[in-house]
N, C-alpha and C positions, 0 to 999 in steps of 0.2 A: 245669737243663739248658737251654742257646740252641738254638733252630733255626733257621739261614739260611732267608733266602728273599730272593728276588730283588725283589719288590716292582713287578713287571712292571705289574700294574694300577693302581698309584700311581705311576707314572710317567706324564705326561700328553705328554712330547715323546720319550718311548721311547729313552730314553740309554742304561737299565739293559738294556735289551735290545740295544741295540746295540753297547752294552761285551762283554754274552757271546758275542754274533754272532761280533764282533772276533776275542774270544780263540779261539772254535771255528772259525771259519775257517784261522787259523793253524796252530794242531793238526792238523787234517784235512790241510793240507796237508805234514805233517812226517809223513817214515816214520822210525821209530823203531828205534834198534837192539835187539835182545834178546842177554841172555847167559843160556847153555843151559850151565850147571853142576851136576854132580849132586854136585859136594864142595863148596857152598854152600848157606848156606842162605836162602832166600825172605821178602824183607822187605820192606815198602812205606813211603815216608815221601809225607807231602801238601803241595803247594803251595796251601792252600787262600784261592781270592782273595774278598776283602769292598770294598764297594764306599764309596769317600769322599766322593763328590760333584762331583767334576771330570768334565770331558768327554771325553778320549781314555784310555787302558789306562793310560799313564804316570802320570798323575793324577788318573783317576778309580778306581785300584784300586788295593788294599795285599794284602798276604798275612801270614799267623801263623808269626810265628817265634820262638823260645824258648831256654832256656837251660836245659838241664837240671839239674836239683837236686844240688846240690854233697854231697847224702849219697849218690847213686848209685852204685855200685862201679864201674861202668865209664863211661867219658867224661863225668865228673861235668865241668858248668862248662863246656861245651862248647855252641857255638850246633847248632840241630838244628831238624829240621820234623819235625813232629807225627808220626811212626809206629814201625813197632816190624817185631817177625817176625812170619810167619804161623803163624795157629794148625791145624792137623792139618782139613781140608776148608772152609777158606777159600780165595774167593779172592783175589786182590791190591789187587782194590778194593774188598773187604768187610772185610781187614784193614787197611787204611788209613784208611777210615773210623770202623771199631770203635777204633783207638787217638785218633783224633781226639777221639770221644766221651770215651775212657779219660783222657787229658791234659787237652785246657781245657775237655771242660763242651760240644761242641757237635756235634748230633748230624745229620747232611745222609741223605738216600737215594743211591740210587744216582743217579737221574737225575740227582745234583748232578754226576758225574765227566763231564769236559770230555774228557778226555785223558791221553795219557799219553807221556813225556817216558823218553830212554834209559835205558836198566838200567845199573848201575854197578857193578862189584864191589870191591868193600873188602878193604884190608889183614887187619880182623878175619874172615874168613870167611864176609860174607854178600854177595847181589846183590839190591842197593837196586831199588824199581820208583819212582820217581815218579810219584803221580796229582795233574792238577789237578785241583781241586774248586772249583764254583760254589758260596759262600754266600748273596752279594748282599748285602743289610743285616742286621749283626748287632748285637747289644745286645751287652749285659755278659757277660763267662766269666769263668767259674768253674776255673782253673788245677788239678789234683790237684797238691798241694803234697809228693806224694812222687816225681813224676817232673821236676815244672816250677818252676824258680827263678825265671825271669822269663820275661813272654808279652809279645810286641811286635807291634803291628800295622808292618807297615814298607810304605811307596809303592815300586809298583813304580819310580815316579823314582830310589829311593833306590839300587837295583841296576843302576843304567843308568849304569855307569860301568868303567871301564878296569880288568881285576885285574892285579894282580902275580902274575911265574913268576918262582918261584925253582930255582934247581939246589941239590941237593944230596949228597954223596959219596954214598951208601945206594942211592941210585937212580937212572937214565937218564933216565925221565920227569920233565916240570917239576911244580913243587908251586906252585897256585894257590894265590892269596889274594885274595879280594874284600874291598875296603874297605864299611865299615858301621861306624855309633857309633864312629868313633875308632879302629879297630879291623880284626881282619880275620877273616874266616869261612873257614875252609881247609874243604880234601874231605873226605866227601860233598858237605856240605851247598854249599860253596863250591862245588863242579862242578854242582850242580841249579841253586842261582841263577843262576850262568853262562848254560847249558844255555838254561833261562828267559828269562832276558834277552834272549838272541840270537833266540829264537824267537817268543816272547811279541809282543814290544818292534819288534823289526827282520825277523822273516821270514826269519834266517837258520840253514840246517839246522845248525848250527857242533856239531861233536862233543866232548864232555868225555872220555868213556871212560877215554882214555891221561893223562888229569891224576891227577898224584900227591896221596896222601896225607900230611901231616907224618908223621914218625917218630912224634911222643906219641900215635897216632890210631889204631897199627897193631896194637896189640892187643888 
């Protein structure tokens, strides 16, 4: 089991600190939307950020991203941030955390959550919560190899770029696609990073909400 921690007192020019200032400043100043559905069900997934040694948020921080495990029954092979549903008197950032722990191996308190980033409802019937979470310097995880195929530290540099909308007959709304490995991360996960990026990154309140999901994602 890893445990974050920021490393605040081994820092002697207080970067790591000022990396999390950064990010909580930002947040603080984002009001958030909520979706109040009672034919949904209540799911948190984490932007959890680790710190790589660079000096502004762009490059001095990455976050855990993964691929869920191709024996999975539903959205096997799909890029995805570490959470899951809530369980029967949890709350959204005690379920988010506790999947954390359940996936790669790493286990934050609450003071780790920064923030929290717009509620998203999915084609399959649930309304996503985004929490970031502070780790700060992390060691080795430990992946559960029944939920996680592959676990990737990604720069937030790496999501600081332009996505593609596409239209599609099925729907009105455009269906993002964030470039990443060659590749592209559609919604949810695709509208968090977004979401992220604009916030995080630039300061800007920019809304995902009304971004579509691909058709393969919709049930």
């Amino acid at each position: 089991m890893a445990t974050g921690e920021g490393r605040v007192g081994a820092d002697p020019g207080g970067r790591v600190a000022e990396l999390r200032a950064a990010v909580e400043q930002r947040l603080a100043g984002f009001e958030r939307r909520v979706v109040e559905r009672s034919d949904l069900k209540r799911s948190a997934v984490t932007l959890t950020l680790i710190t790589t040694g660079g000096a502004g948020p762009a490059d001095g921080l990455a976050f855990l991203l993964t691929r869920r495990a191709a024996t999975l029954r539903r959205h096997s092979g799909q890029w995805a941030l570490p959470g899951g549903r809530c369980d029967p008197g949890e709350t959204i950032t005690e379920a988010g955390r506790r999947e954390l722990l359940e996936e790669v191996g790493l286990e934050l308190g609450e003071d780790a959550v920064l923030g929290l980033l717009d509620d998203y409802a999915t084609r399959s019937g649930y309304v996503i919560t985004p929490i970031v979470l502070w780790a700060g310097e992390v060691g080795e995880l430990t992946p559960n190899p029944d939920e996680v195929g592959e676990l990737h530290r990604v720069p937030l540099a790496d999501i600081d770029v332009e996505p593609r909308f596409l239209t599609i007959p099925e729907s009105d709304a455009p269906v993002i696609q964030v470039p990443l490995y060659d590749r592209f991360v559609h919604a949810p996960t695709g509208a968090v990073l977004y979401q992220a990026r604009e916030v995080l990154l630039h300061g800007r309140p920019t809304r995902v909400d009304h971004l579509e999901q691909p058709v393969f994602a919709w049930r």
